[in-house]
C-alpha positions as CSV (number, residue, x, y, z in Angstrom):
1,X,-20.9,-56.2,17.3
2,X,-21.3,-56.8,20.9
3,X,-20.8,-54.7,23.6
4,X,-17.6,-56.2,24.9
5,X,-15.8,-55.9,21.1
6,X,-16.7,-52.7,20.6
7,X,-12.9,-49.9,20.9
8,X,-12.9,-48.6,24.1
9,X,-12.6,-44.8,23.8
10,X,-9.5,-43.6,24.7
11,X,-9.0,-40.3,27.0
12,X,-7.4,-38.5,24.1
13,X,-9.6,-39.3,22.1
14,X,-12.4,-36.2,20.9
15,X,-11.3,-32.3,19.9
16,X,-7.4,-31.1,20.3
17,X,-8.1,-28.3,23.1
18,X,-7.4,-25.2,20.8
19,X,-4.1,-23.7,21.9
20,X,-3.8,-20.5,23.4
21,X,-1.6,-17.8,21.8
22,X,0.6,-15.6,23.1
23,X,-0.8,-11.7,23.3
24,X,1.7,-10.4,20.6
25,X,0.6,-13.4,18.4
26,X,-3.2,-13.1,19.2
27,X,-3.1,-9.4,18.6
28,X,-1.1,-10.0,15.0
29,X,-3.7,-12.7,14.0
30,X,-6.8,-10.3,15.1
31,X,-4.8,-7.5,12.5
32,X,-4.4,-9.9,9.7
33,X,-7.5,-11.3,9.8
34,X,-9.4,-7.7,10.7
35,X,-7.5,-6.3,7.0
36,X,-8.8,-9.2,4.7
37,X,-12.0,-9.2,6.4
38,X,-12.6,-5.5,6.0
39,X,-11.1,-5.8,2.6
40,X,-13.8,-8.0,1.8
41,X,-16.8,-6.8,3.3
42,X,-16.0,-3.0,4.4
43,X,-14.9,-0.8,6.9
44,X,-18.7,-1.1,8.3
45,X,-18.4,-4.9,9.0
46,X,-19.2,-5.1,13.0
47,X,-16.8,-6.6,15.0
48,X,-19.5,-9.1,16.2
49,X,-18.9,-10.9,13.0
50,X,-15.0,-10.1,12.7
51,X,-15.3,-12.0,16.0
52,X,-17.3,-14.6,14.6
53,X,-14.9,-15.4,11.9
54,X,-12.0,-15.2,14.0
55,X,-13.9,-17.6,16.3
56,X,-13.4,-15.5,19.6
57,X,-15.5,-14.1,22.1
58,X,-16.1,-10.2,20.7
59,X,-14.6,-8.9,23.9
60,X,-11.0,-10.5,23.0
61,X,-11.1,-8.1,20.2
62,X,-11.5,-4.9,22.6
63,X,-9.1,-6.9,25.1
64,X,-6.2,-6.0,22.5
65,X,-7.8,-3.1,20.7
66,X,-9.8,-0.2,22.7
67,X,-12.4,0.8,19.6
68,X,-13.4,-0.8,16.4
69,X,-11.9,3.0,14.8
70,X,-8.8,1.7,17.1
71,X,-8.4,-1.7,15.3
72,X,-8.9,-0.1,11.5
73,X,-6.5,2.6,12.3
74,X,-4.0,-0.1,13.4
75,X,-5.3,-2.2,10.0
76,X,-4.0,0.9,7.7
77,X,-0.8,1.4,9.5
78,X,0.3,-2.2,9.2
79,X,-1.0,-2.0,6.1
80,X,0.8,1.1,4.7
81,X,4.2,-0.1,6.4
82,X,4.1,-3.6,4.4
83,X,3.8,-1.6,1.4
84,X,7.5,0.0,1.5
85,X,10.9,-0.8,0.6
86,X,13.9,1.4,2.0
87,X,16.3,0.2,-0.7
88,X,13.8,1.8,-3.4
89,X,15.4,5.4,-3.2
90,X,18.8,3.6,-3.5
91,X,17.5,1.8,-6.4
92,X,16.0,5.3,-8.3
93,X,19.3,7.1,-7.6
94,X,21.5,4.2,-9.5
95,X,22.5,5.8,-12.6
96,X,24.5,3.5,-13.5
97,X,21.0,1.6,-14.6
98,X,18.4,3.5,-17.2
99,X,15.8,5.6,-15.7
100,X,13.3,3.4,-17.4
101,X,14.6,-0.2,-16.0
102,X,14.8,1.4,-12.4
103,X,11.0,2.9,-12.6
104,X,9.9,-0.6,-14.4
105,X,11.7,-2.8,-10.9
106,X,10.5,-0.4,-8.6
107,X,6.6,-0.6,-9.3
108,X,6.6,-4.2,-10.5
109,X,7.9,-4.4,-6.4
110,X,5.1,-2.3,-5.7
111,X,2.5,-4.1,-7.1
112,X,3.9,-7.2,-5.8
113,X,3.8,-6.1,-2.2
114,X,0.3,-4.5,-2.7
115,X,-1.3,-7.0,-3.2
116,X,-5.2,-8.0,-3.4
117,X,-5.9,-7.4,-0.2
118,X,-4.2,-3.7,0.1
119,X,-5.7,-2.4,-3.1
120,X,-9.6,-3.7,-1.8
121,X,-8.7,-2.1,1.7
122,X,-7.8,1.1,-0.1
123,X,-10.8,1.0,-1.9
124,X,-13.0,0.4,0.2
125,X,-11.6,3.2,2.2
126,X,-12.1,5.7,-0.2
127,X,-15.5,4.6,-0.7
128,X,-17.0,4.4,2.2
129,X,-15.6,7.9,3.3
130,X,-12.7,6.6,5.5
131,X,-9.8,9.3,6.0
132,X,-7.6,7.0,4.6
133,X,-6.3,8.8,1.6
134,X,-4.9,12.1,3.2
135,X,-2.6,9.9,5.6
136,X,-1.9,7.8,3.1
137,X,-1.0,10.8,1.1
138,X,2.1,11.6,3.3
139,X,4.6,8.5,3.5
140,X,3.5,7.9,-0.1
141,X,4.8,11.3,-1.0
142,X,7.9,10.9,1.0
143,X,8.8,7.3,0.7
144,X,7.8,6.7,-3.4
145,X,7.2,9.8,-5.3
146,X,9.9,12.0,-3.7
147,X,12.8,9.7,-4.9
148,X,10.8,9.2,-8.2
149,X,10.9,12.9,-9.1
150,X,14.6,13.0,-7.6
151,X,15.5,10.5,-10.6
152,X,13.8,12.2,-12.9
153,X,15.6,15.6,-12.2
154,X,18.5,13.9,-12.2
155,X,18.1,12.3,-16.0
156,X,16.7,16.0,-16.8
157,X,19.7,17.7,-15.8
158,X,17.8,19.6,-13.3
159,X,19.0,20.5,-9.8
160,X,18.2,18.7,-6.8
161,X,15.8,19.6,-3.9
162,X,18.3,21.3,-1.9
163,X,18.5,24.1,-4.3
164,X,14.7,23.5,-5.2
165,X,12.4,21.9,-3.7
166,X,9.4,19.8,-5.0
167,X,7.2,21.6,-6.8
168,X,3.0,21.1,-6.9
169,X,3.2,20.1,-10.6
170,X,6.1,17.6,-10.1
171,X,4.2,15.6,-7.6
172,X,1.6,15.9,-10.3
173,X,3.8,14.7,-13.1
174,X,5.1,11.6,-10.9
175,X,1.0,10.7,-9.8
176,X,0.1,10.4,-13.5
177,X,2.1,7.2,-13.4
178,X,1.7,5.8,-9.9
179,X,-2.1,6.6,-10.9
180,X,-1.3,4.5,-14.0
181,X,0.2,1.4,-12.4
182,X,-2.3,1.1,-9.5
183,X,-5.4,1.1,-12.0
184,X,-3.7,-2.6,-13.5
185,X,-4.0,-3.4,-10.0
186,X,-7.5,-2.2,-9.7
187,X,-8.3,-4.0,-12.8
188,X,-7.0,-7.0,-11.5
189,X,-7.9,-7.3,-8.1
190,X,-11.3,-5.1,-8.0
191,X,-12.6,-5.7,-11.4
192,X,-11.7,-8.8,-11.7
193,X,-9.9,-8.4,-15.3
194,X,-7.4,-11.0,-16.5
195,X,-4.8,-9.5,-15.6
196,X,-1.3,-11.9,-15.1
197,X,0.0,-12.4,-11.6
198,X,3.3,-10.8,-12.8
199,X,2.7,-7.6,-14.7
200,X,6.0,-6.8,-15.5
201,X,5.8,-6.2,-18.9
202,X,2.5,-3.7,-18.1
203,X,4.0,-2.4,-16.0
204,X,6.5,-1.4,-18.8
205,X,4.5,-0.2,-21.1
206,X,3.4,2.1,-18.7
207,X,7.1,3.4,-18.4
208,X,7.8,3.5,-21.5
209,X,4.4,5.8,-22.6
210,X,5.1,7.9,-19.4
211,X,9.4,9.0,-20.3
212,X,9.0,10.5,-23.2
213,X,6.9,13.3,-22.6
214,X,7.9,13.9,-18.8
215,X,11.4,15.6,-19.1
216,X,10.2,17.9,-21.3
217,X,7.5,18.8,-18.4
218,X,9.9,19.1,-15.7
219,X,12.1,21.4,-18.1
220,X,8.8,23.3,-18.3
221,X,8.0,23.6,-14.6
222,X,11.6,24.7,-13.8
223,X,11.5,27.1,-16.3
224,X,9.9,30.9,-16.4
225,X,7.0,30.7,-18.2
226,X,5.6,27.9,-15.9
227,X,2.3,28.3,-14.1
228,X,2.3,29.6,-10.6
229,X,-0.2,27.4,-9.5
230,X,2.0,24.5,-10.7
231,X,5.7,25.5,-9.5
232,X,4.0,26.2,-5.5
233,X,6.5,24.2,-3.6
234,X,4.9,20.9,-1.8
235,X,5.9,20.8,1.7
236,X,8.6,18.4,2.9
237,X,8.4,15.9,5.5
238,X,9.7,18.1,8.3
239,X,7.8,21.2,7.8
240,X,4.7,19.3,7.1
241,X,5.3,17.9,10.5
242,X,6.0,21.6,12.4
């Protein structure tokens, strides 16, 4: 082909000029990516390469966040507050449904909104020494297991928390199946079991092994021949905060 037939390049033509995002946009995309990539590769990941991936200049990073420990502290808190749902405590206190269908919809939601990338964050966090787990520790407490125990006192006939409060061995009683449920999504998402997407129905099994056994515990712990070092009240959310 000559010269003179060849297309003549047009002025459009060639890369779309990337377009620049607003600062409450960038800042969301750094978080998002920051979680998976940390998820993925650990908190010790520089932010050379989280740059790299992201496909910025490292000094946009510290533009929106002042430290790296800055950025995974803001990583974790986005992360915990994705994992909540204010209508579970509405959903626990329904009696109207049985105790075992309410716990089975509440942590097949949970599991849902955790997720693959939360559960590797969380474990990588533990792992690598990260004081992840005590803050986690808090809105867990107050936001999951509270109205989980509240429900079960309820179906046990026992009073409520303004005539007792929680108790050590209750928080205990209630871990035993969050513990439970997270380790399918440990399987799952860290081991790499085949696990289904929707684990419903494990999630029930779970349930249903935990109920029989657990108001016959709480009976115990209310009662006076419990041990001390279970019945020690565990602090609520505003004296914890004094």
């Amino acid at each position: 082909m000559s010269k003179a037939a060849q297309p003549r390049r047009r002025p459009t033509d060639g890369p779309t000029p990337r377009r620049r995002l607003p600062p409450a946009e960038r800042s969301q995309r750094i978080l998002d990516e920051a979680a998976v990539f940390f998820a993925e590769r650990g908190l010790a990941t520089s932010t050379r390469e989280l740059a790299e991936r992201l496909g910025v200049a490292q000094a946009l990073i510290y533009r929106y966040f002042p430290s790296k420990s800055a950025l995974i502290d803001q990583v974790f808190e986005v992360t915990f507050a994705r994992l909540w749902d204010d209508n579970w405590a509405r959903l626990l206190a329904d009696r109207a449904r049985p105790i075992e269908d309410r716990l089975t919809t509440l942590y097949t939601a949970y599991l849902h909104r955790a997720g693959a990338m939360s559960v590797r964050l969380f474990v990588r966090a533990g792992l690598e020494g990260a004081d992840m787990a005590r803050r986690y520790s808090v809105p867990l407490t107050d936001k999951l297991l509270r109205p989980v125990i509240a429900a079960l006192r309820a179906e046990a006939g026992l009073p409520g928390f303004e005539v007792r409060p929680m108790m050590r061995g209750e928080r205990e009683v209630a871990m035993s199946l969050h513990g439970a449920v997270v380790f399918l999504a440990i399987r799952k998402h860290v081991y790499g079991m085949p696990l289904p997407d929707d684990m419903g129905e494990l999630v029930h099994l779970q349930v249903a092994n935990f109920l029989p056994g657990v108001q016959r515990e709480l009976v115990r712990l209310h009662g006076s021949e419990a041990e001390e070092t279970l019945t020690i009240e565990h602090l609520d959310p505003q004296r914890r905060r004094a």
